[in-house]
C-alpha positions as CSV (number, residue, x, y, z in Angstrom):
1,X,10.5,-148.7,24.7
2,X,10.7,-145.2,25.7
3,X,7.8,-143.5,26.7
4,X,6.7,-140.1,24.9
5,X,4.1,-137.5,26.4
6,X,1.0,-137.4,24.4
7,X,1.2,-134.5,22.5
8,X,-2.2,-133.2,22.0
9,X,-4.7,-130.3,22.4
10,X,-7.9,-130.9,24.4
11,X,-11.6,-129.9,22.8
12,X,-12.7,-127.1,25.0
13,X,-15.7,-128.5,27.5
14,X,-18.2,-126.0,25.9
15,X,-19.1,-125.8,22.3
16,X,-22.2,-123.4,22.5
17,X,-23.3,-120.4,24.8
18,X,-27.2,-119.6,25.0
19,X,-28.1,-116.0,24.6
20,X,-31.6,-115.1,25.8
21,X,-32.7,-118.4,24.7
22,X,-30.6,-118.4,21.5
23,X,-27.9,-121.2,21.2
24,X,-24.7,-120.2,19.6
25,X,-23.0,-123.0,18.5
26,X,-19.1,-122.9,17.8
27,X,-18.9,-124.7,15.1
28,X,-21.7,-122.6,13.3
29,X,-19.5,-119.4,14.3
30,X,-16.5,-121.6,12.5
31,X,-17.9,-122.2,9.2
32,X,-19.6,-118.4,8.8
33,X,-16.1,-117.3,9.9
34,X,-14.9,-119.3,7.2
35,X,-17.3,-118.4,4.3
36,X,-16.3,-114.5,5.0
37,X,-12.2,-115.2,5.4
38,X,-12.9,-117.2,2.1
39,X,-14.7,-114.4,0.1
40,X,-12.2,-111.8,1.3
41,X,-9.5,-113.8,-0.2
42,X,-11.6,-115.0,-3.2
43,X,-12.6,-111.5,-4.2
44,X,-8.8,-109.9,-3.6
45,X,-7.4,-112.6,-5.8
46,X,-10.7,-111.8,-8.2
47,X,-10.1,-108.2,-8.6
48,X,-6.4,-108.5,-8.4
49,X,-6.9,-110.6,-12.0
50,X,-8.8,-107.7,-13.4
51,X,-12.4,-109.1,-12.2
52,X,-15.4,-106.6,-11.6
53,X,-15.8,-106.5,-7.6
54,X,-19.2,-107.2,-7.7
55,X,-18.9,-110.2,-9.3
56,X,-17.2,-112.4,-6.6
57,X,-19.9,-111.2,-4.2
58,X,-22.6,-112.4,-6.4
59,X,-21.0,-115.7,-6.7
60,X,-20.7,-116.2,-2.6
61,X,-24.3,-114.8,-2.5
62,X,-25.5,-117.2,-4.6
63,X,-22.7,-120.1,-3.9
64,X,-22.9,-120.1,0.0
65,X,-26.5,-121.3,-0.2
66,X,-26.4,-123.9,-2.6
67,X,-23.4,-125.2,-0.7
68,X,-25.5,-125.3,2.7
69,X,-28.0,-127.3,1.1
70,X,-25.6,-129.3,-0.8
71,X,-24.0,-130.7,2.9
72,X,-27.0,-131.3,3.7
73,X,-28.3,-133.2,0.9
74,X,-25.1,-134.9,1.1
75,X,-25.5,-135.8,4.4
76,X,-28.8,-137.6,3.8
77,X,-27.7,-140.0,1.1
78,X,-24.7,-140.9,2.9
79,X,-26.2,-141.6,6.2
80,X,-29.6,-142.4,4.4
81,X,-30.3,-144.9,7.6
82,X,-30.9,-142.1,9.8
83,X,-34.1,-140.8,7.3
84,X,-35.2,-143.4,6.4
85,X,-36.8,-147.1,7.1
86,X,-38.2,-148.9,10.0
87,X,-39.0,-146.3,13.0
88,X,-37.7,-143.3,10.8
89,X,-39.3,-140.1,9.7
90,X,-37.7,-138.6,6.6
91,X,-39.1,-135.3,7.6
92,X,-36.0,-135.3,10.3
93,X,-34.1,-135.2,7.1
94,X,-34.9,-131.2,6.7
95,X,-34.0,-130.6,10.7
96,X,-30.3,-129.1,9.9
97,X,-30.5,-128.3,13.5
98,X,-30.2,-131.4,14.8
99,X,-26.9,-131.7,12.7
100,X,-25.1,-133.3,9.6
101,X,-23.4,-131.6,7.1
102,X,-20.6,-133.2,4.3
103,X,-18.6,-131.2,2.4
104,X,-18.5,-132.8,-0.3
105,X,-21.9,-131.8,-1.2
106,X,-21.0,-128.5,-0.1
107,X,-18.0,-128.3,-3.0
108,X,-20.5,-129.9,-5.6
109,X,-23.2,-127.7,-5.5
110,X,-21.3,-124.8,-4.0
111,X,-19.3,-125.3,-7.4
112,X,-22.3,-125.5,-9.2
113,X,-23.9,-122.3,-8.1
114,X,-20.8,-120.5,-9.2
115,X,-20.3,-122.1,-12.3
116,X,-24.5,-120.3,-12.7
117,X,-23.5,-116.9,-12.2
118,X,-20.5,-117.4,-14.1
119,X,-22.4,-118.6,-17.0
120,X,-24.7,-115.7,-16.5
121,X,-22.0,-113.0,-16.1
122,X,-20.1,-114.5,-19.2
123,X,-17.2,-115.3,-17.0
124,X,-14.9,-117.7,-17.8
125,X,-15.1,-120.6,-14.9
126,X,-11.6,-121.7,-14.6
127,X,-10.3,-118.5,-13.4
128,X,-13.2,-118.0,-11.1
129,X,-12.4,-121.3,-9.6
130,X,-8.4,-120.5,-9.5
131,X,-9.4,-117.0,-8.0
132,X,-11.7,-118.8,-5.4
133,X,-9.6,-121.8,-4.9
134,X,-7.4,-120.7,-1.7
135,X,-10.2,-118.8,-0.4
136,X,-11.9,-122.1,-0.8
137,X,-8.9,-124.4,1.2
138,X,-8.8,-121.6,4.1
139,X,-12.6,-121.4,4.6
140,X,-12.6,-125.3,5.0
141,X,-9.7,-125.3,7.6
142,X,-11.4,-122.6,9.5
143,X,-14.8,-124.5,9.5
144,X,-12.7,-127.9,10.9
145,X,-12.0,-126.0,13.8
146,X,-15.8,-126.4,14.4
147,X,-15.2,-130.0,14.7
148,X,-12.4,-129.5,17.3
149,X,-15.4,-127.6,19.6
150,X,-17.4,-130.4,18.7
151,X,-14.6,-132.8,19.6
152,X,-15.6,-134.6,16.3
153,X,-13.0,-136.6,13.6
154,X,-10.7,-138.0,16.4
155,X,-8.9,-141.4,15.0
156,X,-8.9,-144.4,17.0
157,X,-6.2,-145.4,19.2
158,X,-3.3,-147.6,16.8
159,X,-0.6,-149.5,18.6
160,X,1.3,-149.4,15.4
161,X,4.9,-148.7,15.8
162,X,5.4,-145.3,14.5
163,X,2.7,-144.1,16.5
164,X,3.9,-142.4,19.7
């Protein structure tokens, strides 16, 4: 068998820098990079369709929050365990601090919020959602890169033989 180098990109050692007693987290600085790459791309392909410029802004403003909440409430049911039963106090499940996010819950409620100001606006929600959708895909890959500081989502180690 011939040997291959590993091919790979080290996590960097530090994922946060305190500030005067203010931790900045990486991965936080990720996903609000994210959010604003996403609306500028959102709100170009918006108003590029014809779409009133303040009307992707109020759909991020509105959006973005419902999403944060939605990771988090996501977060809970799926790792319910951590909040919950012998030893627990489900009053840790409000401590977003201490991490846990899924996207998932971020799309469905994120979705949601939009799909509110759309109804309100009288804006049809399909092209809202096409307008937002790349905006959407970048923001997500720029918020995995949080992971990366984190040095999160690594598989395991396979012996299989296509893996190198």
């Amino acid at each position: 068998m011939i040997g291959i180098p590993v091919l790979s990109i080290p996590s960097p050692p530090v994922s946060s820098w305190n500030l005067g007693g203010f931790e900045l987290r990486a991965y936080a600085l990720c996903i609000i990079a994210g959010i604003l790459v996403g609306f500028l791309i959102a709100n170009r392909r918006w108003r590029a369709r014809g779409g009133r410029a303040d009307s992707m802004e109020l759909v991020c403003a509105v959006a973005v929050p419902f999403g944060i909440v939605g990771t988090r409430i996501y977060h809970v049911i799926t790792d319910y365990q951590l909040y919950f039963g012998p030893g627990r106090d489900p009053l840790d499940a409000l401590k977003i601090w201490q991490g846990g996010l899924g996207i998932w819950g971020g799309v469905a409620l994120g979705a949601f919020g939009a799909w509110l100001v759309a109804r309100k606006r009288k804006i049809k929600f399909a092209a809202l959602a096409d307008a937002a959708a790349p905006g959407i895909l970048v923001a997500q890959a720029i918020g995995r890169l949080g992971n990366w500081f984190n040095q999160e989502l690594f598989g395991t180690p396979t012996v299989l033989p296509w893996a190198w």
